[in-house]
BATOR-293570 format. One record per atom (N, C-alpha, C, O): residue in one letter; x, y, z. Coordinates in Angstrom, 2 decimals, decimal comma. Layout:
! BATOR-293570
{r a {X Y Z}};
...
END
This chain:
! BATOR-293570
{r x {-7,13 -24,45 -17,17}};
{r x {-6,03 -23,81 -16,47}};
{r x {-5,25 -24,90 -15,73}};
{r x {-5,95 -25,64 -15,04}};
{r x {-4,12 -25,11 -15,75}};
{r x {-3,17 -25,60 -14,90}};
{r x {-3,28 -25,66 -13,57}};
{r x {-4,06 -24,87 -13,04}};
{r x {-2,63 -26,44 -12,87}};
{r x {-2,79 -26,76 -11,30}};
{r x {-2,05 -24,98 -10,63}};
{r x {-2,45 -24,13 -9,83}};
{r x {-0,85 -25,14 -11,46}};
{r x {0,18 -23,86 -11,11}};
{r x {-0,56 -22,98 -11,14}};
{r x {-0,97 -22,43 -10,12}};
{r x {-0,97 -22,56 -12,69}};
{r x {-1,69 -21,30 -12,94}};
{r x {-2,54 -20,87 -12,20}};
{r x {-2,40 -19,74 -11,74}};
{r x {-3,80 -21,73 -11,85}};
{r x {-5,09 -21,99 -10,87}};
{r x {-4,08 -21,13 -8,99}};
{r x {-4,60 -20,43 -8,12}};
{r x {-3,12 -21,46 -9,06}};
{r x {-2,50 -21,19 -8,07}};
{r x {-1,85 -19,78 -7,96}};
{r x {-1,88 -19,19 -6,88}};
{r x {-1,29 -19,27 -9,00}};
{r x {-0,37 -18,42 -9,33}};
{r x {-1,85 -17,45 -9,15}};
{r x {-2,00 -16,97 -8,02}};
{r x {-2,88 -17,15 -10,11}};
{r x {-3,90 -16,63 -9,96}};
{r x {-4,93 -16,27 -8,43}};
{r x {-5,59 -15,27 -8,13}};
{r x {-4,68 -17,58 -7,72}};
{r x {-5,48 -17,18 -6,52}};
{r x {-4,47 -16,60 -5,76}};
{r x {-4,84 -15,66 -5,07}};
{r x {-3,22 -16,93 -5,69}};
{r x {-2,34 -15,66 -4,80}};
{r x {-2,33 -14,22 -5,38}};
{r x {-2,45 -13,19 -4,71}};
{r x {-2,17 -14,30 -6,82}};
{r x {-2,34 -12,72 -7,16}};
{r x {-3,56 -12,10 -6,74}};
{r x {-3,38 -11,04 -6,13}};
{r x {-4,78 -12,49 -6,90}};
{r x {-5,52 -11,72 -6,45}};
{r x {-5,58 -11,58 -5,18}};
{r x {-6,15 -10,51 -4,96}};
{r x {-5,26 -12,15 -4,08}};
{r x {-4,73 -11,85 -2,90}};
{r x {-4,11 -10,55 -2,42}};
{r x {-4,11 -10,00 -1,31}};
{r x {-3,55 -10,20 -3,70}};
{r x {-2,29 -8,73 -3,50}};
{r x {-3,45 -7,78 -3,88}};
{r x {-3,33 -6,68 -3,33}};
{r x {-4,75 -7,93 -4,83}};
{r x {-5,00 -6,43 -5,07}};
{r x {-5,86 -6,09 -4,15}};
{r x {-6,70 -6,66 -3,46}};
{r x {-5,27 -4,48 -4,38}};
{r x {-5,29 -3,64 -3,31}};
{r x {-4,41 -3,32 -2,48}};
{r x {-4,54 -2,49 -1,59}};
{r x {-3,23 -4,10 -2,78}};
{r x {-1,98 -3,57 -1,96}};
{r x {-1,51 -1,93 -2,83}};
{r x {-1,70 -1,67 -4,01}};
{r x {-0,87 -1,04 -1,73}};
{r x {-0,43 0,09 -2,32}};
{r x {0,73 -0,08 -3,65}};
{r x {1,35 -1,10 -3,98}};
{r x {0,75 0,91 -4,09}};
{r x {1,86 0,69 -5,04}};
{r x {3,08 1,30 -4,38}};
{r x {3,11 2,51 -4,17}};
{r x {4,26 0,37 -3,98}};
{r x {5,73 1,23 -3,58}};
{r x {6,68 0,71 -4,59}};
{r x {6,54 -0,51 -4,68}};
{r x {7,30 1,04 -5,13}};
{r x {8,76 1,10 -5,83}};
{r x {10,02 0,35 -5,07}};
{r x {10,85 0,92 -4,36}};
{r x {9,97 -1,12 -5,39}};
{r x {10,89 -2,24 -5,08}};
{r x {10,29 -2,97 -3,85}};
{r x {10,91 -3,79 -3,18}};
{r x {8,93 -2,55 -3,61}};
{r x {9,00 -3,28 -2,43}};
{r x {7,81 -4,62 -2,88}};
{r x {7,14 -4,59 -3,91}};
{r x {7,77 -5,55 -2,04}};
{r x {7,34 -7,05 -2,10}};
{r x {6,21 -7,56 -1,09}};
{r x {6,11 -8,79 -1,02}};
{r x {5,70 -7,11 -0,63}};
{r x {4,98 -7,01 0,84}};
{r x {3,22 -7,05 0,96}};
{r x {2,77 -5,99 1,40}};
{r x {2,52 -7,76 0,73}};
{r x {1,32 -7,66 0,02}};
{r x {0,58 -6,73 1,69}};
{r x {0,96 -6,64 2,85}};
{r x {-0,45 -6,29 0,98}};
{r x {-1,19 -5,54 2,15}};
{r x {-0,43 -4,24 2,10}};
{r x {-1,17 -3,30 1,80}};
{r x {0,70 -3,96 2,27}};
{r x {1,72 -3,24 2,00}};
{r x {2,38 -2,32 1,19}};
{r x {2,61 -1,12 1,39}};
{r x {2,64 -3,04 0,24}};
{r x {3,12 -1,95 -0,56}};
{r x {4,18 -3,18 -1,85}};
{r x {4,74 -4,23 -1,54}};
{r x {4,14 -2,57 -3,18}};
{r x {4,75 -3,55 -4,10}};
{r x {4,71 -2,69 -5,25}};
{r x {3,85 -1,82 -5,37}};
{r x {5,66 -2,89 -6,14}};
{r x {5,35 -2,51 -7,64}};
{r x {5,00 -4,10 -8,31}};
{r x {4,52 -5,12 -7,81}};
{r x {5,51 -3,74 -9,74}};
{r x {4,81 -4,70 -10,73}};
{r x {5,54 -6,22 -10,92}};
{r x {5,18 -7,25 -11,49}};
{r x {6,80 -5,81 -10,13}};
{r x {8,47 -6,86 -10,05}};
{r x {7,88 -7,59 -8,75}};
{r x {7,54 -8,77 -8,61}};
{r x {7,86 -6,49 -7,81}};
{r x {7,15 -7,18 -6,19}};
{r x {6,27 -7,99 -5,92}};
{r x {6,28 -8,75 -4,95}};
{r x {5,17 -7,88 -7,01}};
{r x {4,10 -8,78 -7,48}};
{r x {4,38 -10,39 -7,73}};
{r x {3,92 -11,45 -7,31}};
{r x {5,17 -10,07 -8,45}};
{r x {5,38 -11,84 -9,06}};
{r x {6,61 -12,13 -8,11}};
{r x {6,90 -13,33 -8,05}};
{r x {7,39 -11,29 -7,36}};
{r x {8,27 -12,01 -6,57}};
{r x {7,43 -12,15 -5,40}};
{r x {8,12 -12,82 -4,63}};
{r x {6,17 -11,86 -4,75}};
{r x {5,44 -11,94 -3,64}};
{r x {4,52 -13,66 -4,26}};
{r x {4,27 -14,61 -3,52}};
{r x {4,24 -13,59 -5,60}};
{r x {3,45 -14,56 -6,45}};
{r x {4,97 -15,75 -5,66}};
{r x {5,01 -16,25 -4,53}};
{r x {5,75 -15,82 -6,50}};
{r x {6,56 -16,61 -6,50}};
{r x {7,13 -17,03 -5,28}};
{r x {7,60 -18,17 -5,22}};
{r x {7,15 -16,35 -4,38}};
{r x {7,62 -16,44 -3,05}};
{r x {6,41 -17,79 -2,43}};
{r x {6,77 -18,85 -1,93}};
{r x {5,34 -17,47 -2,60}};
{r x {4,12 -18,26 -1,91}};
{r x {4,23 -19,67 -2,49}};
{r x {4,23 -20,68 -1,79}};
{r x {4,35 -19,66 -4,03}};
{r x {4,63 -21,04 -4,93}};
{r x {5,93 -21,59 -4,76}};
{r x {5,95 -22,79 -5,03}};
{r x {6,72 -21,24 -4,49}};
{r x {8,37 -21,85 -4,21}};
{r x {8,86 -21,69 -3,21}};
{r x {9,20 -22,72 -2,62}};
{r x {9,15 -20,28 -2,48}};
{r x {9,84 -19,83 -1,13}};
{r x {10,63 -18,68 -2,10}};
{r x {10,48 -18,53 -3,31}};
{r x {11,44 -17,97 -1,27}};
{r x {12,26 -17,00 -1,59}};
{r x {12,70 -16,93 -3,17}};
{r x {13,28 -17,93 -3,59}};
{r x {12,54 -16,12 -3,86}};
{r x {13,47 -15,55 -4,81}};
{r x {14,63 -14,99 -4,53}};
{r x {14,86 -13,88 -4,06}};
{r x {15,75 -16,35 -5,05}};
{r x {17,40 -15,78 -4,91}};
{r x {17,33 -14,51 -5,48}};
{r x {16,66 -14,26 -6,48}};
{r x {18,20 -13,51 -4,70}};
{r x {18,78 -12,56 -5,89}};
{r x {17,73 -11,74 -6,05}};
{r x {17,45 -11,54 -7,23}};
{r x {16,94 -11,11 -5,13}};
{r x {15,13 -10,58 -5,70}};
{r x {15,77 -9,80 -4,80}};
{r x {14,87 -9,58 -5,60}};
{r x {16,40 -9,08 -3,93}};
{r x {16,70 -7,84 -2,95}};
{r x {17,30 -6,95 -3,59}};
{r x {17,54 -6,04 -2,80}};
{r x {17,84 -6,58 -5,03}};
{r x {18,40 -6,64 -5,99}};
{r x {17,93 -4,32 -6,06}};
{r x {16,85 -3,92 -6,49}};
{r x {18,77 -3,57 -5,67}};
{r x {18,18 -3,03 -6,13}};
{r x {18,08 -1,79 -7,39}};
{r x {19,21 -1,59 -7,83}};
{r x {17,20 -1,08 -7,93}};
{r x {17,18 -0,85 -9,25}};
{r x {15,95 0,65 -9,23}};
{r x {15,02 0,75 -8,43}};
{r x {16,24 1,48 -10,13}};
{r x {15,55 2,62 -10,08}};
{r x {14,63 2,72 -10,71}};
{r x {14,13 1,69 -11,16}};
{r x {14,01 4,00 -11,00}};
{r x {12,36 3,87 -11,81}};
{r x {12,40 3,61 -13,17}};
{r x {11,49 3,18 -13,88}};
{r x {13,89 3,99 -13,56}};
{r x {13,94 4,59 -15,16}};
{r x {15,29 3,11 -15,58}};
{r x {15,92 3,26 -16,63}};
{r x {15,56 1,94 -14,77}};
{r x {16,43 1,35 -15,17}};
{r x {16,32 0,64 -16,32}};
{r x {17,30 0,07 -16,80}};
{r x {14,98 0,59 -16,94}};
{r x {14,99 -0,20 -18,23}};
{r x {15,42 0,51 -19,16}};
{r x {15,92 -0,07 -20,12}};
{r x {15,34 2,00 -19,15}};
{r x {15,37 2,89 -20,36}};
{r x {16,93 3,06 -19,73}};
{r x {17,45 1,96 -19,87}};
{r x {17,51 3,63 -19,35}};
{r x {18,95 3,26 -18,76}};
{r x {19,90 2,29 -19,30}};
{r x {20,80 2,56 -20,09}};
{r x {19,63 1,23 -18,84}};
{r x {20,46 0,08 -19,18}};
{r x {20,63 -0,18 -20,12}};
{r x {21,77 -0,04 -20,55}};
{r x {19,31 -0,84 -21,22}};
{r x {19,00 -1,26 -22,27}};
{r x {19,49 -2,80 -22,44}};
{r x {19,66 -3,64 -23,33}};
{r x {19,58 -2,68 -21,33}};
{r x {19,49 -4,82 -21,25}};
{r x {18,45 -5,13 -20,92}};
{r x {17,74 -4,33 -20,32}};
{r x {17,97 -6,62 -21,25}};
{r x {16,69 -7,48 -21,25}};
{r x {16,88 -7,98 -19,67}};
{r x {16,70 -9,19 -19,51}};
{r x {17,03 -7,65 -19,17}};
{r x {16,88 -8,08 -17,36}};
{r x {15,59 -8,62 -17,20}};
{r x {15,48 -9,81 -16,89}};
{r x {14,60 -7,89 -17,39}};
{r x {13,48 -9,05 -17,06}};
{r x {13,23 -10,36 -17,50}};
{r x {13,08 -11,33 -16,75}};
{r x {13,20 -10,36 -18,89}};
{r x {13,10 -11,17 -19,96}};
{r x {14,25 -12,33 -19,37}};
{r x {14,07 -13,47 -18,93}};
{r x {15,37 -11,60 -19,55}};
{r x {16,62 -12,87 -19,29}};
{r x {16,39 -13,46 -17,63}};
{r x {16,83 -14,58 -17,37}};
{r x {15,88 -12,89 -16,85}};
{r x {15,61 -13,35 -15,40}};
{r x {14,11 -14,31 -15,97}};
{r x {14,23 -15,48 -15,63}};
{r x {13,38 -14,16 -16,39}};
{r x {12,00 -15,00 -16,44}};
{r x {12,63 -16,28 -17,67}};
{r x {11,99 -17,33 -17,79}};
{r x {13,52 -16,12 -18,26}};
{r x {13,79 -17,12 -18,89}};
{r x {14,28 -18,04 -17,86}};
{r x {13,71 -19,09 -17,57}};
{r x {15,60 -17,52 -17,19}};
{r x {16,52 -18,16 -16,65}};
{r x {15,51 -19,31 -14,83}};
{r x {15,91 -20,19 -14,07}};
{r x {14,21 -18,55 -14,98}};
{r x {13,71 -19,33 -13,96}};
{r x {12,18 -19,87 -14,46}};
{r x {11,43 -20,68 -13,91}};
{r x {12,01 -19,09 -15,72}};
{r x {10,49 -19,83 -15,94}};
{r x {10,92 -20,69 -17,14}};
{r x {10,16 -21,66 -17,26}};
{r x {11,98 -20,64 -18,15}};
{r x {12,35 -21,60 -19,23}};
{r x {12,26 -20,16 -20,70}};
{r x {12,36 -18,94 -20,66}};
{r x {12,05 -21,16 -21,83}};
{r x {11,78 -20,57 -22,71}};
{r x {10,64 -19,83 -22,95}};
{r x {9,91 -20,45 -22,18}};
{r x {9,69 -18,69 -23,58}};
{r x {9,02 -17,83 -23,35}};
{r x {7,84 -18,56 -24,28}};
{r x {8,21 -19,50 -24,98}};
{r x {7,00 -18,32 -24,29}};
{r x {5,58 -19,29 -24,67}};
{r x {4,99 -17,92 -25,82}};
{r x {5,13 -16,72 -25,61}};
{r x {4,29 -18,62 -27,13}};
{r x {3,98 -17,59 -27,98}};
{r x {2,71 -17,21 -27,02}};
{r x {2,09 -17,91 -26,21}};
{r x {2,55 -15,91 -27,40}};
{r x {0,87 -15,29 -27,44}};
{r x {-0,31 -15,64 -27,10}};
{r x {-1,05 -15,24 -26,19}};
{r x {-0,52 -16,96 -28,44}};
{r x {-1,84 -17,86 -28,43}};
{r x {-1,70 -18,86 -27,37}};
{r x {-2,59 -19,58 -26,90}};
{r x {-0,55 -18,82 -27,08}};
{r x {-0,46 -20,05 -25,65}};
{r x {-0,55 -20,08 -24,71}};
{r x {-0,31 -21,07 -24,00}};
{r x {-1,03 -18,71 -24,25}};
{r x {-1,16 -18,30 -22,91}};
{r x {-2,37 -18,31 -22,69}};
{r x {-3,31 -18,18 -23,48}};
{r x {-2,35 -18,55 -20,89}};
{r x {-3,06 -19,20 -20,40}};
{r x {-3,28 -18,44 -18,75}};
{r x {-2,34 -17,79 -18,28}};
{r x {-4,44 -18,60 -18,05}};
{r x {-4,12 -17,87 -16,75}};
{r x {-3,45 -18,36 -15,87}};
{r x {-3,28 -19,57 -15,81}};
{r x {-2,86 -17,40 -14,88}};
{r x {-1,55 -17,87 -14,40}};
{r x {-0,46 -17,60 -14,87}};
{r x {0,50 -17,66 -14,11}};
{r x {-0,26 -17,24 -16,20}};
{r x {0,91 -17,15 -16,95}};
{r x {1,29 -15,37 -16,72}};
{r x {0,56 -14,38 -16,67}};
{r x {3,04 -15,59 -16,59}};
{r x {3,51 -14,21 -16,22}};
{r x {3,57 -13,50 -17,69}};
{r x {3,68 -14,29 -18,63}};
{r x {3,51 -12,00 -18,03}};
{r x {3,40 -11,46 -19,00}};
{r x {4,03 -10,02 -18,87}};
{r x {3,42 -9,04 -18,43}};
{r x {5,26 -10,04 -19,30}};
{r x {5,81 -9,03 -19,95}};
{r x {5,97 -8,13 -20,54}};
{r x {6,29 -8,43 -21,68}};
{r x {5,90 -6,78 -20,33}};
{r x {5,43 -5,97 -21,07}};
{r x {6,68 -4,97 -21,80}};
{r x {7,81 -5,13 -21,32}};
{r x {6,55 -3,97 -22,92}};
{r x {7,47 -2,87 -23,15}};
{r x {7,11 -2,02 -23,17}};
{r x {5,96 -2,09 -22,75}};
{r x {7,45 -0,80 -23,51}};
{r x {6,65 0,38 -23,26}};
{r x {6,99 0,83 -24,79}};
{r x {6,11 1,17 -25,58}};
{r x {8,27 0,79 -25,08}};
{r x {7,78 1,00 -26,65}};
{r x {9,16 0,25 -27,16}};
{r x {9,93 -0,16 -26,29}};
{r x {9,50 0,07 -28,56}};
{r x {10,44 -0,67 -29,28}};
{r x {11,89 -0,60 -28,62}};
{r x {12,59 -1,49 -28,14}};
{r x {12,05 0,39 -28,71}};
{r x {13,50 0,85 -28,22}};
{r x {13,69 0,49 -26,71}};
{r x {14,86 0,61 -26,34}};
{r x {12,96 0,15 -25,94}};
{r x {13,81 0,37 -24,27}};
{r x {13,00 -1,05 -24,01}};
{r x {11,87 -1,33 -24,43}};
{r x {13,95 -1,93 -23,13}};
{r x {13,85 -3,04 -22,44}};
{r x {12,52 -3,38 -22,01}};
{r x {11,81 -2,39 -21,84}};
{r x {11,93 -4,56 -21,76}};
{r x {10,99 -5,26 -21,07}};
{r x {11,03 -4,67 -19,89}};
{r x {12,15 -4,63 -19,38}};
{r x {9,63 -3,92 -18,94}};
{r x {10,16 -3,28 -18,21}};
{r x {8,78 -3,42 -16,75}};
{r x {8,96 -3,06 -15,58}};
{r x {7,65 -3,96 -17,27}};
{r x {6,46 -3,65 -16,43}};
{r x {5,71 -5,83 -16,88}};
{r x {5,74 -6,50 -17,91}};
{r x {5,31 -6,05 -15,79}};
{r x {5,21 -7,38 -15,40}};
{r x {3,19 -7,51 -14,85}};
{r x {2,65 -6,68 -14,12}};
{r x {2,63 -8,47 -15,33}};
{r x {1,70 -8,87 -14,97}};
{r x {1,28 -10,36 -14,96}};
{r x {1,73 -11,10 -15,83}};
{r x {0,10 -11,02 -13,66}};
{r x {-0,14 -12,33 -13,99}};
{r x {-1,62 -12,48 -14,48}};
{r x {-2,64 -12,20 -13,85}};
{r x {-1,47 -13,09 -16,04}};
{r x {-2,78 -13,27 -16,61}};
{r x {-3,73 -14,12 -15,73}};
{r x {-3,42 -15,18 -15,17}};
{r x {-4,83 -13,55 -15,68}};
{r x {-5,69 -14,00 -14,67}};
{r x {-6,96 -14,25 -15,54}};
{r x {-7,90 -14,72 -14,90}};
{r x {-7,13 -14,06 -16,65}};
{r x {-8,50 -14,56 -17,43}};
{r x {-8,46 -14,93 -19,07}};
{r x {-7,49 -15,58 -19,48}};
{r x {-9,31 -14,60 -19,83}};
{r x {-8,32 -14,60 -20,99}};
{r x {-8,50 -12,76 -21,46}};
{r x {-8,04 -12,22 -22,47}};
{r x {-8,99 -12,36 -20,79}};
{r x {-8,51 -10,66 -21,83}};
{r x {-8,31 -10,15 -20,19}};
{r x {-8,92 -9,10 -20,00}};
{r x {-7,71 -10,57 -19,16}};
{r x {-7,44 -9,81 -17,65}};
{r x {-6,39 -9,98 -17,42}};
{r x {-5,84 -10,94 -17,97}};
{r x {-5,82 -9,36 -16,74}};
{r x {-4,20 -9,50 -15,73}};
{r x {-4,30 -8,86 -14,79}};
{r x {-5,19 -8,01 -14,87}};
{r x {-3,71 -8,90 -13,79}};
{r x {-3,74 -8,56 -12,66}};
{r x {-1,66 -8,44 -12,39}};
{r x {-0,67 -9,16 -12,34}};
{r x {-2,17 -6,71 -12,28}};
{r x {-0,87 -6,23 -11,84}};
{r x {-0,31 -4,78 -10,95}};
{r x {-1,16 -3,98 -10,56}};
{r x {0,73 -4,62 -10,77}};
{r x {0,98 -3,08 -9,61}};
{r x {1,36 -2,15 -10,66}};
{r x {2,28 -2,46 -11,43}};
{r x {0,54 -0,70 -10,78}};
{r x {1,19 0,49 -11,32}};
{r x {1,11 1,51 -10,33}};
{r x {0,34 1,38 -9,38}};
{r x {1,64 2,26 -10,43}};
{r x {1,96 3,86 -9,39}};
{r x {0,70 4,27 -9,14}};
{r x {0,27 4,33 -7,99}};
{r x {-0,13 4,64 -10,36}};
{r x {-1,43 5,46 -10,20}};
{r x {-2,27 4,54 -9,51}};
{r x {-3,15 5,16 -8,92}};
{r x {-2,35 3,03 -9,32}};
{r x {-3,39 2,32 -8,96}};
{r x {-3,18 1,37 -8,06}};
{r x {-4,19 1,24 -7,36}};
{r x {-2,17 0,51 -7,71}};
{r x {-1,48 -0,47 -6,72}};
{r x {-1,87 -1,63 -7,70}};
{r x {-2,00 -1,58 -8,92}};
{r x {-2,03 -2,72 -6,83}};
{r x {-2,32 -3,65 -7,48}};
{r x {-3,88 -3,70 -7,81}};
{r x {-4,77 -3,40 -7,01}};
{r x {-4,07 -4,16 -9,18}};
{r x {-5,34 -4,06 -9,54}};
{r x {-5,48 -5,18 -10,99}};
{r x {-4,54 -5,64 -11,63}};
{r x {-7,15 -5,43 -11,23}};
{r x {-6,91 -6,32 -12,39}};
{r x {-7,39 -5,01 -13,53}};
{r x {-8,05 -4,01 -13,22}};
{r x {-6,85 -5,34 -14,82}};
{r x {-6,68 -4,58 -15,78}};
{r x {-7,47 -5,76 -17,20}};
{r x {-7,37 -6,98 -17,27}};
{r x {-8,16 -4,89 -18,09}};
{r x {-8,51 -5,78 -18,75}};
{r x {-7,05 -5,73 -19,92}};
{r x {-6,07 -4,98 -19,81}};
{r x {-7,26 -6,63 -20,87}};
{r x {-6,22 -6,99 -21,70}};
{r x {-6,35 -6,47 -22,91}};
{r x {-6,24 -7,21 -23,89}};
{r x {-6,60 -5,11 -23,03}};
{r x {-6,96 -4,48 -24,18}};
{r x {-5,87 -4,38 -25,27}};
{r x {-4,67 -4,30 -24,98}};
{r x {-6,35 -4,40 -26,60}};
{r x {-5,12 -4,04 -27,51}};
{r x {-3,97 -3,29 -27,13}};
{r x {-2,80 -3,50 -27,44}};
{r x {-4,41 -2,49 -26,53}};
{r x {-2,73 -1,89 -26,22}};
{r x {-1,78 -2,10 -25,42}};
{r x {-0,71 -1,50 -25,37}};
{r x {-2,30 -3,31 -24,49}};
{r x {-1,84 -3,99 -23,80}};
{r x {-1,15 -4,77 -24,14}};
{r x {-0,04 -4,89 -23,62}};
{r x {-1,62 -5,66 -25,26}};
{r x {-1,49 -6,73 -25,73}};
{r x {-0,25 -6,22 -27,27}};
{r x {0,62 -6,99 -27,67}};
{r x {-0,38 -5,45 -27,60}};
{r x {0,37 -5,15 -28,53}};
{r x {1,92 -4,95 -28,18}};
{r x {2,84 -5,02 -29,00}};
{r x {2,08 -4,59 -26,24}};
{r x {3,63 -4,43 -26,01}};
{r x {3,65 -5,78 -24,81}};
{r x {4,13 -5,61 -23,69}};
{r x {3,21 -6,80 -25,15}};
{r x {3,88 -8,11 -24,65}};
{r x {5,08 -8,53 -25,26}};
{r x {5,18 -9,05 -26,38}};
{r x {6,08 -8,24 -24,38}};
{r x {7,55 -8,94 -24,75}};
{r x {7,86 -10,36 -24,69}};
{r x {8,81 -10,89 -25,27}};
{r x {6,95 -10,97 -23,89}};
{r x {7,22 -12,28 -23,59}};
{r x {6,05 -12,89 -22,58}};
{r x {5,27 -12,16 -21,95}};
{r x {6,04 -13,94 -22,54}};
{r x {4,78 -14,48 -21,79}};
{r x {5,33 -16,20 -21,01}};
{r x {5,52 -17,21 -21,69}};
{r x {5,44 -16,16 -19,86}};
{r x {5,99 -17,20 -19,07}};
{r x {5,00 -17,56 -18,34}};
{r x {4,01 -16,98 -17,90}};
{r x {5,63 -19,15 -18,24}};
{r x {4,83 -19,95 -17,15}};
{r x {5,09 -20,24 -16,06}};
{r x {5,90 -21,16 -16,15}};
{r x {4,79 -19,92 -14,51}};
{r x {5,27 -20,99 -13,57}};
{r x {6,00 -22,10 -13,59}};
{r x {5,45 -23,02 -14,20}};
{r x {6,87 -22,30 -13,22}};
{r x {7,29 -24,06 -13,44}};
{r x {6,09 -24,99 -12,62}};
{r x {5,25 -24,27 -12,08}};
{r x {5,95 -26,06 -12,49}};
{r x {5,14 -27,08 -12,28}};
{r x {5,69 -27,72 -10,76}};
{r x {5,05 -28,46 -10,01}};
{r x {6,95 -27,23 -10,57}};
{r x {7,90 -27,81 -9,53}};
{r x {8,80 -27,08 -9,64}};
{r x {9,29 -26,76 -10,73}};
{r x {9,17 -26,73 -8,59}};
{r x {10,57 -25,90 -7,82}};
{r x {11,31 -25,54 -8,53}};
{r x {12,17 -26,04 -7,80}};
{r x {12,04 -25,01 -9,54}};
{r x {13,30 -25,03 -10,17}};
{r x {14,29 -25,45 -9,89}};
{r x {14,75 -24,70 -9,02}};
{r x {15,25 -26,58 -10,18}};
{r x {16,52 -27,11 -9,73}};
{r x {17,17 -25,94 -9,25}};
{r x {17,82 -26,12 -8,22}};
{r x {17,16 -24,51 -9,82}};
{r x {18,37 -23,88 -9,26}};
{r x {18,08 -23,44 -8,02}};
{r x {18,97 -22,92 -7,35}};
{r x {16,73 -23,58 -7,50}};
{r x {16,48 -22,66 -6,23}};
{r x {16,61 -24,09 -5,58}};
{r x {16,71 -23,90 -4,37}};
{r x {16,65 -25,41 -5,84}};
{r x {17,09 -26,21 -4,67}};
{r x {18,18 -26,48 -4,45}};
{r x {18,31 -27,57 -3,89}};
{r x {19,32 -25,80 -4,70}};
{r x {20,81 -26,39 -3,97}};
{r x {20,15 -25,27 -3,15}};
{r x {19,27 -24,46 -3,42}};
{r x {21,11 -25,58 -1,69}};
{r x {21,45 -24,45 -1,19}};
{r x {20,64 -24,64 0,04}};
{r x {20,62 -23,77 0,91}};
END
């Protein structure tokens, strides 16, 4: 595992057991599955620009834009196959073909993740086939800050 990952991993598990709330970021508190990796990311970098952002239960099936996907590109890089993942690594999920990338977890083992749903808060989940069958994409931490979050 990576220095990042090793890192990204011991803050996530930090969060479980936080309640599950809808947009919120707040460990101990309350978070969905977005709140998670912006609470992850917050600890590894500082603030997520642009993360106050807000958005409803049903906005993936709604929109039908790649918002997650295009936000984890635009700050984690290009998206890493399958076999390349590693713990620590953020993971993307769909719910089915037709509607956007929409539910977010950080791989924490090789068949675990650790993430926020409604029925459960944050919790680790094993990585069962059906899990694994609606990964949209699979990102890494950067290693160092992202240039875009240092102007400013």
């Amino acid at each position: 595992m990576n220095t990042m990952g090793a890192r990204a991993v011991a803050v996530a598990e930090t969060w479980i057991g936080t309640p599950y709330r809808h947009q919120a970021a707040r460990r101990g508190v309350g978070c969905d599955c977005l709140g998670l990796i912006r609470g992850v990311w917050d600890a590894l970098y500082g603030e997520l620009p642009g993360a106050d952002i807000d958005y409803a239960p049903d906005w993936a099936e709604r929109s039908g834009q790649e918002r997650l996907l295009d936000a984890a590109m635009l700050f984690c890089g290009e998206p890493l196959a399958q076999n390349e993942m590693a713990p620590g690594d953020i993971l993307l999920f769909r719910w089915r073909p037709q509607f956007a990338a929409k539910h977010a977890g950080i791989l924490s083992g090789p068949d675990q993740f650790i993430h926020a749903y409604e029925q459960a808060g944050v919790t680790r989940s094993s990585l069962v086939p059906g899990w694994r069958r609606r990964i949209a994409g699979v990102f890494r931490f950067p290693d160092d800050k992202p240039v875009l979050l240092q102007a400013g």
